[in-house]
N, C-alpha and C positions, 0 to 999 in steps of 0.2 A: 379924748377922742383918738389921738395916737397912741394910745397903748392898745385900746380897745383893736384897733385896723392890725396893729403888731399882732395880738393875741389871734385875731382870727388868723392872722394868714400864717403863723406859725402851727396854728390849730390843722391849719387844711393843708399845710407842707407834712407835718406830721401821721398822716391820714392817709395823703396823698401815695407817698415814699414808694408802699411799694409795688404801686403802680407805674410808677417812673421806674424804680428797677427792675421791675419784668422787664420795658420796652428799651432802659440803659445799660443795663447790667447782661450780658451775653451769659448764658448756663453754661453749653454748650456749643465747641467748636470745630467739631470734625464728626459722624460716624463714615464708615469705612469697613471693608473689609480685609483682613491681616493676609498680606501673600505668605503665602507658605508651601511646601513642598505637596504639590497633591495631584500627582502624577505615579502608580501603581498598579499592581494585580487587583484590586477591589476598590470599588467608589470613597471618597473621602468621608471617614466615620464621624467625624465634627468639621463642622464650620466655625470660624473665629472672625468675632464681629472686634472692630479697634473703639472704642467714644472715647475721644479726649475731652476732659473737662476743664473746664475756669474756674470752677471751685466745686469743692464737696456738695454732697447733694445724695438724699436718699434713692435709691431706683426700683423698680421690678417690672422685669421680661414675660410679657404673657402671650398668649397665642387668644385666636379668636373663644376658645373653650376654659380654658386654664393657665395656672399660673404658672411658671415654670421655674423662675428663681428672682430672688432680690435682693438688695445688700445697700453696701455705702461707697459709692463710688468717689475716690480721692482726687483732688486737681492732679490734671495732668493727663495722663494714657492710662484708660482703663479695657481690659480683656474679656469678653464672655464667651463663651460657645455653647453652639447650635447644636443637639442632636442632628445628624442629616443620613439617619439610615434609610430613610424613606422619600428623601429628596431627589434621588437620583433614578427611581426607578420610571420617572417619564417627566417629558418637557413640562413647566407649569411655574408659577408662582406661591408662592406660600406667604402671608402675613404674619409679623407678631407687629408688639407692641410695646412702648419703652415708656414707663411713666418715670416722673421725674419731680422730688419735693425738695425746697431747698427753702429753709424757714416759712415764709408764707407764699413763695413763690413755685406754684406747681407749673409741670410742664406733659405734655403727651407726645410722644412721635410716633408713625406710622413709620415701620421699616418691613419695606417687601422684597424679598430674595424670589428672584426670577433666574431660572436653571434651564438653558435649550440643549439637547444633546442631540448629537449626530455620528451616529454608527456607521460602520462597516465592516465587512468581514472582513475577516484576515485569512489570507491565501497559504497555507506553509509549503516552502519549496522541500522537496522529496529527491534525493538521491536517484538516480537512475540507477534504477534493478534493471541486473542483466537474470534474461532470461534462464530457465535451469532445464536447458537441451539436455534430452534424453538422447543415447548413440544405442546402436546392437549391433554385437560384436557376436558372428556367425565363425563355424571351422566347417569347413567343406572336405571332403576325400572324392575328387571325381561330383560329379552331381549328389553324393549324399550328404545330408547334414549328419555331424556329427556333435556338434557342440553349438548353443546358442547362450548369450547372456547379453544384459540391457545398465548400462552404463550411465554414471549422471557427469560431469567433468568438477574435480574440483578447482578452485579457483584457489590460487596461493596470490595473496597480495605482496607485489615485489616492496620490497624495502632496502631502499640505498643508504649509508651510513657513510660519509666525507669528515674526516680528519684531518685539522688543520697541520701541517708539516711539523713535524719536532725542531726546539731551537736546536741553532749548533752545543749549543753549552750542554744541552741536556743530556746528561749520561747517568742513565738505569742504575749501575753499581756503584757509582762516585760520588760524591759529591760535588755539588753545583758550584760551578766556581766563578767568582763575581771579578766581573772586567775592570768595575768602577768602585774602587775601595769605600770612597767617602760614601755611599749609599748602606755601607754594613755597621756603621754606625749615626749614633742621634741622638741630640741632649735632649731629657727629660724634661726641663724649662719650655724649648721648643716646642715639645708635644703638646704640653699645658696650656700655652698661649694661641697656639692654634686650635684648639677644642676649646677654649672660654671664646674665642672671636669668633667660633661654629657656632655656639651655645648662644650666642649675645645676637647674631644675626636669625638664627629662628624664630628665638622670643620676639625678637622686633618686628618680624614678618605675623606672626601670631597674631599680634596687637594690630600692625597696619589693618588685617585680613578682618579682626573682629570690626572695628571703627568703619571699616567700608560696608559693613554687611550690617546695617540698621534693621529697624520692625516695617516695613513697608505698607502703609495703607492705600486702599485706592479700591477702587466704586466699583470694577468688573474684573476678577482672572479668569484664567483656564484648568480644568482638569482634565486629566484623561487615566481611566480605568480599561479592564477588561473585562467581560461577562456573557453567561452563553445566552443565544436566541433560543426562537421558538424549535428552533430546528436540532438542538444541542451545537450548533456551528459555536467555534470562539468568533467573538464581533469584537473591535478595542470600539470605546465609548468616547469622544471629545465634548466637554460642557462645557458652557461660556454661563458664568455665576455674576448675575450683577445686582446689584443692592441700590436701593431707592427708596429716600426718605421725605414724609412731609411732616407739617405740623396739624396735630391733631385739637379741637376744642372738649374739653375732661367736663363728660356726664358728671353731672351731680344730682 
């Protein structure tokens, strides 16, 4: 009778499993969108979505109509991007879709990119133009005209040029002649050791600079483009791009 009770309930833990690890087992721990530079003369040409994973796991990105790509996404940060040439030409939300197979354990997300933009034109400040006054320059003899001509003034732009004073030392035909001897020579060792502690201090600055500047994920940024209106006017564009995920039940 006790082996019998063993066999079932090893039967139905067997069975069970991975139903337990869909609801124990996390697939997925993050989606996000990647910050990135996307501030320019033109709207940002891709979007860069981040999912980190808990483990491997098959994927494909679809849209409401079609499929758009799919692969194998490894544990850890994985990268995709968004065509978004058509994203930014007015406020709105757009859906795709992220399926997800991992041995028996499939999953669905709904991810919707919501884009609001807010224009204005941009003003360009203009030089003040001076006017281009016309003079007429008359010759008189008595009450008769003899001569008449019409004049425009040209305008020479002044240009002041300040030169800082010449050292005492400096003399045109001689040679410069040095006050402070020890400065007209220098050992080569020295030279050496101070460009390896140049060299030692940049690379280290390098390294700090990469280490502090990670992949940044996070759920809303900013963009800002330029684009003409209806008017041919230049208008700069500000968008606020925020990303919003749920979980989806997979048609069968």
């Amino acid at each position: 009778m006790i082996k019998r009770i063993v066999l079932l309930f090893l039967f139905f833990l067997y069975f069970s499993f991975p139903l337990f690890a869909q609801e124990e087992l996390p697939l997925i721990s993050d989606i996000s969108l990647i910050n990135s530079n996307t501030s320019g003369l033109n709207p940002p040409a891709k979007l860069m979505i981040g999912v980190d994973m808990e483990r491997d796991a098959y994927y494909k990105l679809s849209d409401k109509e079609n499929t758009i790509k799919g692969g194998l996404f490894k544990r850890g940060l994985n990268i995709i991007s968004i065509e978004a040439d058509d994203l930014f030409q007015k406020s709105g939300s757009r859906i795709y879709f992220l399926d997800f197979k991992a041995n028996d354990l499939m999953l669905r997300k709904e991810i919707e990119i919501d884009i609001q933009l807010d224009s204005h034109e941009i003003v360009k400040k203009t030089d003040d133009k001076r006017e281009n006054q016309e003079f007429e320059l008359s010759m008189f003899i008595g009450d008769k005209l003899i001569l008449t001509s019409k004049k425009l003034p040209q305008i020479t732009p002044s240009v002041k040029l300040e030169f800082p004073p010449w050292p005492d030392t400096y003399k045109p035909h001689n040679p410069i002649e040095r006050v402070n001897s020890p400065l007209n020579s220098f050992s080569i060792f020295d030279a050496v050791g101070v460009a390896y502690d140049l060299i030692k201090k940049l690379v280290s600055k390098k390294s700090e600079e990469k280490e502090v500047n990670p992949i940044q994920m996070q759920k809303q940024m900013k963009a800002t483009f330029l684009r003409k209106n209806s008017e041919g006017a230049s208008e700069e564009v500000r968008a606020v791009i925020t990303l919003k995920t749920r979980d989806l039940k997979i048609p069968f």
